[in-house]
Every structure is written in C-alpha cells, then in structure tokens.
C-alpha positions as CSV (number, residue, x, y, z in Angstrom):
1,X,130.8,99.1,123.9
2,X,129.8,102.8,123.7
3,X,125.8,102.4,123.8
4,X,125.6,106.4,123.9
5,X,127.2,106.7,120.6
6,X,126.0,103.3,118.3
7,X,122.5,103.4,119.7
8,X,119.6,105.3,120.3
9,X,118.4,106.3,123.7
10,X,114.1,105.5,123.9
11,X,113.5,109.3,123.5
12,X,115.9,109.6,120.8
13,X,114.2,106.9,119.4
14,X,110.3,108.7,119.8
15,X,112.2,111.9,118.5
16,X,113.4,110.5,115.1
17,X,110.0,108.8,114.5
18,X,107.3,111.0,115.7
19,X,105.9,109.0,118.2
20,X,105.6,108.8,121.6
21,X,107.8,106.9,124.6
22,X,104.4,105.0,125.3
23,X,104.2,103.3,121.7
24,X,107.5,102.4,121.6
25,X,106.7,100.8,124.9
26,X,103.7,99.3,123.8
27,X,105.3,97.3,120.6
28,X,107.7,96.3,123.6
29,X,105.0,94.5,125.4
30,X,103.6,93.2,122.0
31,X,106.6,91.5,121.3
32,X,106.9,93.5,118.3
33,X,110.5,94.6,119.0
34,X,112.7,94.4,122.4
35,X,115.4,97.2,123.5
36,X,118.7,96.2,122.0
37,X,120.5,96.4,125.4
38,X,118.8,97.4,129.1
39,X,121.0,99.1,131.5
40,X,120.1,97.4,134.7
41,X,121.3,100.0,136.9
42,X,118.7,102.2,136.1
43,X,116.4,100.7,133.4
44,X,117.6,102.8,130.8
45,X,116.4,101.7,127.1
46,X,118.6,101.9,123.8
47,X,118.0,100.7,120.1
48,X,119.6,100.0,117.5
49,X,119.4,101.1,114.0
50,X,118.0,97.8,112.7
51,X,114.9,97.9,115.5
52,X,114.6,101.9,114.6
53,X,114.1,100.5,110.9
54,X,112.0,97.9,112.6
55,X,109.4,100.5,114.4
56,X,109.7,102.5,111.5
57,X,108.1,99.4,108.9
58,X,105.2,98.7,112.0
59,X,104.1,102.4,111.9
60,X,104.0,102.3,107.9
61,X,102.1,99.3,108.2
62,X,99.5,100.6,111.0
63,X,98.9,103.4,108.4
64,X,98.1,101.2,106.1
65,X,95.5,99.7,108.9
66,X,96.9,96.4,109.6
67,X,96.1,96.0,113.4
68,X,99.3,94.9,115.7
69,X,98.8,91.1,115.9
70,X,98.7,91.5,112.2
71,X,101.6,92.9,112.2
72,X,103.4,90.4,114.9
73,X,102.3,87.7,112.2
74,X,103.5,89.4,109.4
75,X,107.3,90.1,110.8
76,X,107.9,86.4,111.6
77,X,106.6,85.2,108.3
78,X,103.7,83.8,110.0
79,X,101.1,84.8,107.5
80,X,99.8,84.0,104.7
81,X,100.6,86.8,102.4
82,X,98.0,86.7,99.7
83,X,94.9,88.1,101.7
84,X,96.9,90.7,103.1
85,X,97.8,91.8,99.9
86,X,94.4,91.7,98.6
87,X,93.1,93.6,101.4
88,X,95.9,96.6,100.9
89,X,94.9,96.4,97.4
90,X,91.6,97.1,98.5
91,X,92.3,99.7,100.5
92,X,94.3,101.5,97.6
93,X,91.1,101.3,95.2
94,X,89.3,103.0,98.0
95,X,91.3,106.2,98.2
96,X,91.6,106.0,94.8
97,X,88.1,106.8,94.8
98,X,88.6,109.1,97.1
99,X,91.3,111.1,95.8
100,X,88.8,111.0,92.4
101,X,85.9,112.2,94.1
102,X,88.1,115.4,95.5
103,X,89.7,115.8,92.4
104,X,86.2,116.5,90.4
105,X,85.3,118.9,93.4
106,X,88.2,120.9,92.9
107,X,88.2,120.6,88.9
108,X,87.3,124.2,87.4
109,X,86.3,122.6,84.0
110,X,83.8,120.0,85.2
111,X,82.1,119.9,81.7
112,X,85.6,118.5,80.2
113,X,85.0,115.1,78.3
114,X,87.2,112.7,79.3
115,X,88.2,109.0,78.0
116,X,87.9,106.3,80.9
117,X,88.1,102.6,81.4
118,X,85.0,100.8,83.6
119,X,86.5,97.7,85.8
120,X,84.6,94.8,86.0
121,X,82.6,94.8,88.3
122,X,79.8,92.7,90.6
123,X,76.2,94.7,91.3
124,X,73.2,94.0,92.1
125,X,70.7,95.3,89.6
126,X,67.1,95.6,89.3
127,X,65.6,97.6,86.3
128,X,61.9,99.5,86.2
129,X,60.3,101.6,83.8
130,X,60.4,105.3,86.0
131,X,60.4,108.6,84.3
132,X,60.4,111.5,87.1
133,X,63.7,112.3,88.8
134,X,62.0,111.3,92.3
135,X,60.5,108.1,91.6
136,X,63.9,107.1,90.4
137,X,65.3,108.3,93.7
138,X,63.2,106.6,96.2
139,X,64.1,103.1,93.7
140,X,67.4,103.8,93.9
141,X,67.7,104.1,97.5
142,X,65.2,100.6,98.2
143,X,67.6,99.0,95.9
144,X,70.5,99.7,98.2
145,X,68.9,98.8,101.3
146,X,68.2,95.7,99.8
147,X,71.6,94.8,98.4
148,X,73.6,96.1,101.3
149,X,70.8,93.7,103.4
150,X,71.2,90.8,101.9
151,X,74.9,91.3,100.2
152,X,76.8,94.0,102.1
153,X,78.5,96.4,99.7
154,X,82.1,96.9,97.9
155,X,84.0,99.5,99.4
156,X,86.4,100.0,96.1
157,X,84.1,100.6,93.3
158,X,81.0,103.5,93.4
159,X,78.4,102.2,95.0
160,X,75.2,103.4,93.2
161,X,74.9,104.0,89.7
162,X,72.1,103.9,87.2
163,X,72.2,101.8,83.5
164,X,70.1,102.6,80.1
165,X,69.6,101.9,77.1
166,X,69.8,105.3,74.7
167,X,66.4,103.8,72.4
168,X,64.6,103.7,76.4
169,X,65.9,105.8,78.7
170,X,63.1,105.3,81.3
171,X,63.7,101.6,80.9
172,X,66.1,102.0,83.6
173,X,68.5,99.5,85.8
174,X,69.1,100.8,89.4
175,X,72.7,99.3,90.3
176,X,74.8,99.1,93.5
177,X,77.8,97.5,94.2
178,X,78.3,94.4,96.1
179,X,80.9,92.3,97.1
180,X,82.7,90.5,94.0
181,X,81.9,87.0,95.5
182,X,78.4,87.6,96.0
183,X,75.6,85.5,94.1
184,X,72.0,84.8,93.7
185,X,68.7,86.7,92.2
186,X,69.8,90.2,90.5
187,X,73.3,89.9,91.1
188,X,75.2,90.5,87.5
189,X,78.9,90.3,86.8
190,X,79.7,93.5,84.2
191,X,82.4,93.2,81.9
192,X,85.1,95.7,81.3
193,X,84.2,98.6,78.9
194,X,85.9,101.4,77.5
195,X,83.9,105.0,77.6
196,X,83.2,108.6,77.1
197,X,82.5,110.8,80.2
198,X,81.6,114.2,81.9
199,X,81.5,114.5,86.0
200,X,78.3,117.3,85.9
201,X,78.3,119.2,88.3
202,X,75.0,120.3,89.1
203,X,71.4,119.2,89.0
204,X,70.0,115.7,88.1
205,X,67.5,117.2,85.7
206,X,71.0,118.4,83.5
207,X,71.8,115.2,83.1
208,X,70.1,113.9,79.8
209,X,72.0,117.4,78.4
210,X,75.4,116.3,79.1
211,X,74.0,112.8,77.9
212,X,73.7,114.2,74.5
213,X,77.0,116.2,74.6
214,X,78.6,112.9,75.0
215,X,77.0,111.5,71.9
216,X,77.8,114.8,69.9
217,X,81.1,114.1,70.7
218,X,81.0,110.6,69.9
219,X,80.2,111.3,66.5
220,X,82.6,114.3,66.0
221,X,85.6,112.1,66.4
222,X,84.1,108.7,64.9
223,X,83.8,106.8,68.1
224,X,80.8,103.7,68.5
225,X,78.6,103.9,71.2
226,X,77.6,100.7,72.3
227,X,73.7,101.7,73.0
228,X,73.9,102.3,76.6
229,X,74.3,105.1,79.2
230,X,75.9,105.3,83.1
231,X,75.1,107.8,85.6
232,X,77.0,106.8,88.9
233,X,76.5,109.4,91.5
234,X,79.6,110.7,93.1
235,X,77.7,113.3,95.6
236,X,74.3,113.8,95.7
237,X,71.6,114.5,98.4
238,X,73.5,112.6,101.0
239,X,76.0,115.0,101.1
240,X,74.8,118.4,99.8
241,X,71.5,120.1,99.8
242,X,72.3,122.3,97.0
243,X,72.3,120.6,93.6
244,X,75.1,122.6,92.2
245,X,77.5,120.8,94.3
246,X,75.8,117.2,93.1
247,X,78.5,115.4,91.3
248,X,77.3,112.7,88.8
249,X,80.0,110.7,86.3
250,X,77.9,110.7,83.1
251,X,79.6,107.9,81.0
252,X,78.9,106.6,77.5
253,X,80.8,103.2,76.8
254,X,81.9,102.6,73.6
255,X,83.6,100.1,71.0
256,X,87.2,99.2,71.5
C-alpha cells in the first residue's frame, strides 16, 4: 500500500483544514476519530479521506457550538436528535437577530416602512399608567430584573419591548421575553400578528412621530390597524450614550 500517495500525512491533514497538529490530536484522544494507519517505526500519523471528511463535519459542528462529547454522541447515533435540533434552531434565531440588529445600523434609509410578521411569542408583561420617557425607563428595566429573576430570558426573540393601546397610550404594558415554557402571574402567550414598521433611529421622545407615520400610512394604502402599538428596543442606553444611535422597531400590527 502506498500511504504517501492515498493518504494524508497529520500536517497535511492540519494544512487542508485550518487547524492545528494539536486538535487533530485532541479528537484522537476523544475518540472522535483514530489515524487510519500508524507507522510503528516512527509514529508517523496518516488519514484517510473519509476521517478528513470526518474532522471536517466535528469542526462544522463545534462552530455551531456543540461541545465534543456532544459531538462523540452525535457520530455514533447516540443521541437523541430532536433537542439538538431545537437547540441549533435556537441558535439560528439568535444571529438572525443579530444580523437584523446590524443590518438597521448600517441601513441609510432608516425611516423606510416596512411590512413584517410578529412570531408568537411568551413575555412576561406588566402594564402601568406612566407618561414621561424616564418613569417608563426605570419600569421597564424593574420589569426585566424581575422576569429574568424569576423566569430567565429568551435568547431568540428581543428581549424588551413596550405594548399600547393607540385610544391610551400612557396605558402602557412593559414586556420582556421569557423562556416559551415559562408560566405563572404576568406571563402571557402573544399570538402571531402581521404589521407595519419603521426602526427610528434616534431619540425616544421621536417615537410617537414615527407612531403616526405608520398610521398615515396605514390609511394611504387601506390597511386595518388592529388598535395597538409596539416599540421593541433594538439599542438603547445600554449600548450608546448618544440617542441618535438608539435604534427602536416602531411596529403597528394590523388585520390579515
């Protein structure tokens, strides 16, 4: 058999992959894969296609931040399937977010309206009558700590947002989002919802502007709102000190 020619030497095998001698080494000792022949002369390491293919499906799958004994599990159809997918799935709707979130901060026309659909979705809510911009801030944030205290939070959907009705706007629900099993006192499953919406970029006190924009527009082209307005804060005061780079998803849901 001529190893040199049908197989890959272990530095080849880094070469090709990007990695280094020491990972390769490392899935060795994890039982991950194991060298395709061993020259016991000297030691010498050599792989096959197949395990190149191999290490090259455990590095796509460490990206995808499934640890090693994961991994092990998952190559000798050990696992069960389903969570794993659930949890990549997760993952996806979080760099969705992401990718969103950059998106609007690189978007030169931020006051384009755009049509969206709202996911269902689990929060916990609690709703007070608040008028000034601060007062709703400080609620806002004692909301959170108390969801995320008693509830933890949901990764794949924004995690604060604010809810009212357009005949009381300072009749206002504070939302955040929790985990989709979660139940007990304030937590409220929403439904699915088609809307209207701007991302502002700018100050809070703009918002009940672009509020109105959205309802102009509604009315130009014959759509029903359903009564209701959604700020959910994309970047705000955790992030930026000046409020032109706030970036708030001003949506107006309305009829199918």
């Amino acid at each position: 058999m001529n190893v040199e020619k049908n197989m890959f030497t272990i530095g080849e095998m880094a070469k090709s992959i990007g990695i280094t001698r020491k990972i390769i080494l490392n899935y060795e000792a994890k039982g991950l894969i194991t060298p395709d022949f061993k020259d016991g002369k000297n030691g010498n390491r050599y792989y096959t296609v197949d395990t190149f293919t191999k290490i090259r499906t455990v590095r796509i799958l460490q990206k995808l931040g499934l640890s090693l004994d994961e991994i092990h599990a998952y190559l000798d159809g050990e696992t069960d399937l389903l969570p794993l997918i659930r949890r990549l799935e997760a993952m996806r709707d979080e760099i969705n977010l992401n990718i969103e979130k950059l998106y609007e901060r690189a978007n030169t026309n931020p006051t384009q309206i755009k049509e969206i659909h709202i996911d269902k979705q689990t929060i916990y809510r609690r709703t007070f009558t608040t008028e000034s911009i601060l007062d709703k801030t400080n609620i806002l944030r004692d909301t959170a700590i108390l969801a995320m205290r008693e509830y933890g939070t949901d990764m794949t959907r924004r995690m604060y947002f604010l809810e009212y009705s357009l005949s009381a706007p300072n009749e206002i629900s504070y939302c955040v989002a929790v985990p989709p099993e979660s139940s007990g006192e304030h937590i409220v499953v929403l439904t699915p919802m088609r809307a209207i919406c701007i991302y502002h970029h700018g100050a809070y006190e703009e918002l009940p502007k672009v509020r109105e924009k959205l309802l102009l527009y509604a009315k130009e082209h014959n759509l029903t709102p359903l009564g209701m307005c959604r700020h959910t804060y994309l970047e705000g005061p955790p992030q930026h000190k000046d409020k032109k780079l706030f970036i708030t998803q001003v949506a107006l849901p309305i009829e199918e």
